[in-house]
C-alpha atoms as one frame of an Amber mdcrd trajectory, in Angstrom:
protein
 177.721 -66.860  -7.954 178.451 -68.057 -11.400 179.430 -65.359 -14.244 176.054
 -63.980 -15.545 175.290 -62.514 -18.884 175.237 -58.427 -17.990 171.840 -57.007
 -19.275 173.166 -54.752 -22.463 177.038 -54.038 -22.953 177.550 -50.911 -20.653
 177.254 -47.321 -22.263 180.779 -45.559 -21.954 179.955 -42.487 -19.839 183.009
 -41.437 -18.915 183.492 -39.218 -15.677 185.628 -37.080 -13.616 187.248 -37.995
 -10.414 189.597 -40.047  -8.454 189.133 -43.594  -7.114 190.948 -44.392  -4.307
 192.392 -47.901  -3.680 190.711 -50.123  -2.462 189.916 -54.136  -2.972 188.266
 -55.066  -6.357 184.519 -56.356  -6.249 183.094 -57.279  -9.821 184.316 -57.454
 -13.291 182.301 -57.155 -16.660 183.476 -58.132 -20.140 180.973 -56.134 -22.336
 182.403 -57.833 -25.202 180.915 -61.160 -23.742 178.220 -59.653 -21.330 179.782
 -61.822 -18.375 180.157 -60.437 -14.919 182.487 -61.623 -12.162 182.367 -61.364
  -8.649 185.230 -61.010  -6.763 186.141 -62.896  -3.802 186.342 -60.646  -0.211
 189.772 -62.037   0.255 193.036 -61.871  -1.671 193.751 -65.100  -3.567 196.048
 -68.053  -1.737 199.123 -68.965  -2.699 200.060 -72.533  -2.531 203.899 -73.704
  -3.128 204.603 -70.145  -4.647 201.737 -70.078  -7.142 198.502 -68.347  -7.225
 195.730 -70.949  -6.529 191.878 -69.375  -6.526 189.382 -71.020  -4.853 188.508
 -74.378  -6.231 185.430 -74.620  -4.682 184.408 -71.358  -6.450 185.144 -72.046
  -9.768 182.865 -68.831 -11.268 184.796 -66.268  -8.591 187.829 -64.125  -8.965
 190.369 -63.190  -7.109 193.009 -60.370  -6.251 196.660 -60.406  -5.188 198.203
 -58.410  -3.499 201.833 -59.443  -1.255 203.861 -57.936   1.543 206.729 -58.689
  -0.724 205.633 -57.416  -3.756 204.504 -54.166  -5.166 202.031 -54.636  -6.614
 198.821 -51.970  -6.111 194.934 -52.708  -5.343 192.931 -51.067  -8.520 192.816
 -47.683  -8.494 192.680 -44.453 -10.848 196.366 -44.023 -10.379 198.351 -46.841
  -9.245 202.027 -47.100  -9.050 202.480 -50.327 -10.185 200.464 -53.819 -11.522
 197.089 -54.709  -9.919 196.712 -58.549 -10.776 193.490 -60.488 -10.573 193.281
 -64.648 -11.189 190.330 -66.779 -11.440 189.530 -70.126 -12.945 189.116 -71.554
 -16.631 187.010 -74.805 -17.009 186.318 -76.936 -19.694 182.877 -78.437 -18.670
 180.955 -75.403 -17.391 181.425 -71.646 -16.150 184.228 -70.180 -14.632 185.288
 -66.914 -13.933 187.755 -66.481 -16.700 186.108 -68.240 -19.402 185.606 -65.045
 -21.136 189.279 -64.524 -21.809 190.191 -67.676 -23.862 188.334 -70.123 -26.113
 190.135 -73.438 -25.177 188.347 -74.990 -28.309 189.918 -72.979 -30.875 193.107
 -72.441 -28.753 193.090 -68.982 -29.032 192.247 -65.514 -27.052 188.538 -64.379
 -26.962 189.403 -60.727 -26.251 191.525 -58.601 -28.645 193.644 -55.356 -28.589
 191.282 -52.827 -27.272 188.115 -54.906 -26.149 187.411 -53.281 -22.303 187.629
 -54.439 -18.642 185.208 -52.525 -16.022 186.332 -53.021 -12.939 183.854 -52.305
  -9.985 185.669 -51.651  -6.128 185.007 -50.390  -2.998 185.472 -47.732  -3.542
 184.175 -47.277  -6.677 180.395 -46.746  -5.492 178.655 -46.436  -9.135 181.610
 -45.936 -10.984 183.940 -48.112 -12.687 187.422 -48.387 -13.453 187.463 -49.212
 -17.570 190.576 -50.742 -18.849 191.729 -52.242 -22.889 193.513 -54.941 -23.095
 197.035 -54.480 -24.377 199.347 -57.409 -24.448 198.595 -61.558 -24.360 200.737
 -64.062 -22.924 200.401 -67.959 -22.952 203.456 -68.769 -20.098 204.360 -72.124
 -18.838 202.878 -72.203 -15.168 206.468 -73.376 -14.700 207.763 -69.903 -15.846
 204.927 -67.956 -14.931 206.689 -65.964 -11.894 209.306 -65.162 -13.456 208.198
 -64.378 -16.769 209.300 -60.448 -17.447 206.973 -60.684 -20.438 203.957 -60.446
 -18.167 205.411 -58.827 -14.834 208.046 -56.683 -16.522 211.026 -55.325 -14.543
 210.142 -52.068 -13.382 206.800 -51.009 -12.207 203.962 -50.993 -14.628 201.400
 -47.984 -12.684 198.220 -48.305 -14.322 198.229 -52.278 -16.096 196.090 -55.169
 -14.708 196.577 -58.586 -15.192 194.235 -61.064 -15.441 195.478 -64.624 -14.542
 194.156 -67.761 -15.343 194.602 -71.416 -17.117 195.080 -72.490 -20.610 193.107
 -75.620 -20.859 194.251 -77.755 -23.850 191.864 -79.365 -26.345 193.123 -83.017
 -25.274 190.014 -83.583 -22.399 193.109 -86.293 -20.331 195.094 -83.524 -19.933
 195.919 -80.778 -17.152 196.651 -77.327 -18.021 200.342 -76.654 -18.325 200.219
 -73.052 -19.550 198.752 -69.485 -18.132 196.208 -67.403 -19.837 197.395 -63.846
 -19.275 195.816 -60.723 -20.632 197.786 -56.995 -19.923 195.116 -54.299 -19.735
 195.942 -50.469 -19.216 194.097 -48.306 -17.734 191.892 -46.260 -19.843 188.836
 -44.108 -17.862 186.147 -43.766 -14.802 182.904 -44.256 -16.297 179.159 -45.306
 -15.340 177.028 -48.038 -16.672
């Protein structure tokens, strides 16, 4: 399903309770209007690196690792959740909404939101604001401390995807990374 324009930017109606958790399902970007689906199924890695679905460019994906720490989303994690998806230069992708390749610079700022939709979530969303930016080397990106830091981060997301340069003949070289902290439960 490709990323669809959200009917208006949700109203912040923030709510009590706990949300257990529990695998992620849809993201919306209010600043943009786009909505993500999630894949079913954590993302693959291939030779040590995330690699999302390339035959679902417009679809997200979580990670999660037996040798790692790292949480599913939650109200109260104890460390990162991370979530990669695709950037593309000649149509949608999931993670479009996160980087204008043309200008070479981020299309969210300090503070714009992240709902986050799960399982377990029924009606209710997780809301996050994004916090920190990063532009890593995919070389680096694993190791980078900037982005994963080096103790546990409860309660930050990362989103994950490619920096595509402005030169069309070229592959992507760098990571598009965007630190969010969790902020509320709210309904749309």
């Amino acid at each position: 399903m490709p990323p669809q324009s959200a009917s208006p930017a949700p109203v912040a109606s923030s709510v009590e309770g706990v949300i257990a958790a529990s695998p992620p399902r849809e993201i919306l970007f209010p600043r943009s209007g786009t909505s993500v689906t999630i894949s079913g199924a954590p993302c693959p890695v291939v030779n040590g690196v995330l690699d999302p679905d390339r035959t679902a460019y417009t679809v997200a994906c979580y990670y999660t690792a037996r040798d790692k720490p790292y949480s599913l989303p939650a109200s109260a994690t104890s460390d990162l959740t991370v979530l990669a998806g695709h950037t593309y230069r000649f149509g949608p992708a999931a993670f479009n909404a996160l980087y204008d390749w043309k200008a070479q610079s981020f299309a969210v700022t300090a503070g714009d939101e992240l709902w986050l939709r799960t399982e377990a979530s029924g009606d209710r969303w997780l809301v996050y604001r994004a916090v920190a930016f990063h532009t890593p080397p995919k070389s680096g990106l694993a190791t980078d401390a900037s982005v994963w830091g080096t103790d546990p981060l409860p309660n930050r997301l990362l989103t994950i995807g490619c920096l595509q340069p402005t030169d069309l003949k070229k592959a992507s070289t760098q990571n598009v990374v965007v630190s969010w902290d969790f902020a509320r439960v709210a309904r749309r």
